[in-house]
C-alpha positions in Angstrom: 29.5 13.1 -29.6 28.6 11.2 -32.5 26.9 8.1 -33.9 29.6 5.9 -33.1 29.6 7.1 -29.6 26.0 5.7 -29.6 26.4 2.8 -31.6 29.4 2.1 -29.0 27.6 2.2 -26.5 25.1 0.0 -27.2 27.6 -2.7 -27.9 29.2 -2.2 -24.3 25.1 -2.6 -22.9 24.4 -5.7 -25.4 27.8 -7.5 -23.8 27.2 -6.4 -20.6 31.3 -5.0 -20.6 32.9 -5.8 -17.6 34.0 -2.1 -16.5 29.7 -1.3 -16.9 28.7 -3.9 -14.5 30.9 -3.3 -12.2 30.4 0.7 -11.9 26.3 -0.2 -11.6 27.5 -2.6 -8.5 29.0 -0.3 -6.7 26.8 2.3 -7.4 23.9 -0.2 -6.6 25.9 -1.4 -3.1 27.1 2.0 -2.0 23.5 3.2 -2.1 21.4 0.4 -1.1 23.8 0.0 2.2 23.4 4.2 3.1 20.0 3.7 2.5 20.0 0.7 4.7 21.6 2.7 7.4 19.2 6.0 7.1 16.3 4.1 7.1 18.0 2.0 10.5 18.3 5.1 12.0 15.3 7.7 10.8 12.3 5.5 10.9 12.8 4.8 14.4 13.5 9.1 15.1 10.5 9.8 13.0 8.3 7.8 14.9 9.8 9.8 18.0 9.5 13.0 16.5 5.4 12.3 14.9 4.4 11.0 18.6 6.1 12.0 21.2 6.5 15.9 22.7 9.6 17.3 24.0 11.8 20.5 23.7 13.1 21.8 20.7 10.5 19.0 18.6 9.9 21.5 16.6 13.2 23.1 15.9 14.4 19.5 14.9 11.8 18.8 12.7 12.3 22.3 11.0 16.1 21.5 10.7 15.4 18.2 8.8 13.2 19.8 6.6 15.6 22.0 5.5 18.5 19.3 5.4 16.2 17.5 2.8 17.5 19.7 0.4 21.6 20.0 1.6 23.5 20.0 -1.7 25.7 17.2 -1.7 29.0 18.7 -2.3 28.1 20.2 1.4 27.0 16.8 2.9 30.5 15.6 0.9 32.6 18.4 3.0 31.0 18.0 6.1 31.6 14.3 6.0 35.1 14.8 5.0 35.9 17.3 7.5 35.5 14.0 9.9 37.5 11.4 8.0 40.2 13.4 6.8 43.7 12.8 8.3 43.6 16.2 10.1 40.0 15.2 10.9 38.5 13.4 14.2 38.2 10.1 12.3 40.8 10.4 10.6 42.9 7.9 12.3 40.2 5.3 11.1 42.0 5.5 7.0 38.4 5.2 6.1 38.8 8.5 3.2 38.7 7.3 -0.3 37.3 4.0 0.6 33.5 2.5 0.2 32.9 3.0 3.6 33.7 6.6 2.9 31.3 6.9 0.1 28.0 5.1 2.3 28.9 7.1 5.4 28.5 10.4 3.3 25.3 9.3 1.5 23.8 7.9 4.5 24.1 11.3 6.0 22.7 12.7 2.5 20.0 10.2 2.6 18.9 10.6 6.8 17.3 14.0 6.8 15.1 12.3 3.4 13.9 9.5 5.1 13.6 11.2 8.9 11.7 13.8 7.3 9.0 12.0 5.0 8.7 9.1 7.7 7.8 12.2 10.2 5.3 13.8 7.9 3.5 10.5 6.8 3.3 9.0 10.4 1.5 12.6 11.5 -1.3 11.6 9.0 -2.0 8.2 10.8 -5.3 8.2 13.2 -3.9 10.1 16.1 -6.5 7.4 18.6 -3.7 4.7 17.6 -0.8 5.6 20.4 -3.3 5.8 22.4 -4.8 2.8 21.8 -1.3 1.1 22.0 -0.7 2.7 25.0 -3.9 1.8 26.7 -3.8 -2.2 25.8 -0.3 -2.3 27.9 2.1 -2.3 24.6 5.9 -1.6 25.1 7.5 0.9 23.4 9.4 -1.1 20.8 6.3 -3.0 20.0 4.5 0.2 19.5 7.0 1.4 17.4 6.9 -1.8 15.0 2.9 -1.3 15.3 3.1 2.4 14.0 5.6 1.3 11.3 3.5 -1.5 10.4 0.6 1.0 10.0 2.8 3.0 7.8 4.6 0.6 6.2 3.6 2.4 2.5 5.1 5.9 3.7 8.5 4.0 5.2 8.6 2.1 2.1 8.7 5.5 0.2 10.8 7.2 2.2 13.3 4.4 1.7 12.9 4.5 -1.9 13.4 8.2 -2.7 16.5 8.3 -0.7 17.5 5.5 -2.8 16.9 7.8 -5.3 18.4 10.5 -3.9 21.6 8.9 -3.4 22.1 6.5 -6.3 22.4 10.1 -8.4 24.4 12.2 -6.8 28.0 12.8 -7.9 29.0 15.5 -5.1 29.8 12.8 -1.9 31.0 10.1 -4.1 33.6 12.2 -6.3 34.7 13.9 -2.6 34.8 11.1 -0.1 35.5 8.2 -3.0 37.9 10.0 -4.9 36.6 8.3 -8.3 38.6 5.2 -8.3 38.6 2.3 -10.7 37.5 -0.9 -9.7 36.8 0.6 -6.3 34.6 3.8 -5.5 34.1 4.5 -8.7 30.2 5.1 -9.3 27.8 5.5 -12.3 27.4 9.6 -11.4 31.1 9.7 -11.2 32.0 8.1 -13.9 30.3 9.6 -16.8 31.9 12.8 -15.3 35.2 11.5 -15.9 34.4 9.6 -19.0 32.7 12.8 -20.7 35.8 15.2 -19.8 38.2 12.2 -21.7 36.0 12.2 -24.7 35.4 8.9 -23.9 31.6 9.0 -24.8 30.4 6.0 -25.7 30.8 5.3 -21.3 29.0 7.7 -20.4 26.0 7.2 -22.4 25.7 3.6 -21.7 26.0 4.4 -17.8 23.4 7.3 -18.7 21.1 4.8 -20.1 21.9 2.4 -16.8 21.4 5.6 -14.8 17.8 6.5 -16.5 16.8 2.7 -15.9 17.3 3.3 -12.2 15.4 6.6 -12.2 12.9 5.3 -13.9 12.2 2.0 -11.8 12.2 4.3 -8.4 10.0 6.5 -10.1 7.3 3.8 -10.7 7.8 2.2 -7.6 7.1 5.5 -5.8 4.2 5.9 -7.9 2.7 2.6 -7.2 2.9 3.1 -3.5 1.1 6.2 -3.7 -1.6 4.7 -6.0 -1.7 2.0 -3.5 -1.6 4.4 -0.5 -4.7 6.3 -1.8 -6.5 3.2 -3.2 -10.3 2.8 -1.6 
């Protein structure tokens, strides 16, 4: 890599190239919807698991724990497993599509936001349920109640599987397959790009990549300097 590569890509930042933009969509789209969908699914299960007891709570919570951390080549395989043609959704044709690519992150993202939401909600005042429960309140509104209470730990749940899932490379190359115009994603493409030579890509979806990072990483850091804030 040399200075033109850098010099190149700058000029493909500065004119906002056309193949740039619309690698940062989908990357942007695939990610925001999984997140969408993790958060649809593991706010309301985290507010389950933080307040209510039943058996195997605990094995459950352990499990997510640990799924936090699932490399996502694994979470890429299992998901494929399903949607393949020899798979159980595989008469759905969803492989190699979006769809593909936000199912397989959402199930990256799930055990991230299922897991903090659990952990956060378990430091609210444990009088509240309670409380809910005692002025008559139905479940759904005590769940909105709780969440409203936590809103800051949801929030950042949310935003580091955003985070989470906006980098990885592992679901999106497997379940996406890497095509142009189509499932092709920032992480993905600077793979490709650097094994082509073709540089002066890959650094300015590096630099697109490090904005990203970057703007999750403050906004996680604001919530917790607003979380802690007298």
């Amino acid at each position: 890599m040399n200075r033109e590569a850098f010099l190149e890509a700058f000029r493909l930042l500065s004119r906002l190239d056309r193949e740039l933009i619309a690698i940062t969509a989908n990357s942007m789209h695939f990610a925001l919807a999984s997140t969408l969908i993790a958060a649809a699914l593991g706010i309301p299960l985290g507010v389950i698991l933080a307040f209510r007891e039943f058996p195997g709570r605990r094995l459950i919570v352990a499990a997510t724990h640990t799924l936090m951390g699932l490399p996502t080549v694994v979470a890429g395989l299992l998901v494929f497993s399903f949607l393949s043609r020899s798979g159980p959704l595989g008469w759905l044709g969803l492989m190699y599509t979006p769809a593909a690519v936000i199912i397989g992150q959402a199930f990256l993202a799930l055990p991230i936001v299922l897991s903090l939401v659990y952990s956060g909600l378990t430091r609210l005042e444990p009088e509240l349920i309670e409380t809910l429960i005692t002025l008559g309140a139905t479940p759904l509104q005590r769940t909105l109640k709780i969440v409203r209470e936590g809103r800051i730990v949801v929030a950042s749940a949310a935003l580091t599987a955003f985070g989470r899932v906006v980098g990885e490379v592992g679901t999106a190359m497997m379940l996406g397959g890497n095509i142009r115009w189509y499932t092709r994603t920032i992480t993905t493409a600077i793979a490709l790009e650097t094994q082509r030579g073709a540089f002066a890509l890959s650094v300015a979806l590096g630099v697109v990549l490090m904005i990203v990072s970057f703007g999750v990483n403050f906004g996680l850091n604001y919530m917790v300097r607003f979380r802690t804030a007298p």
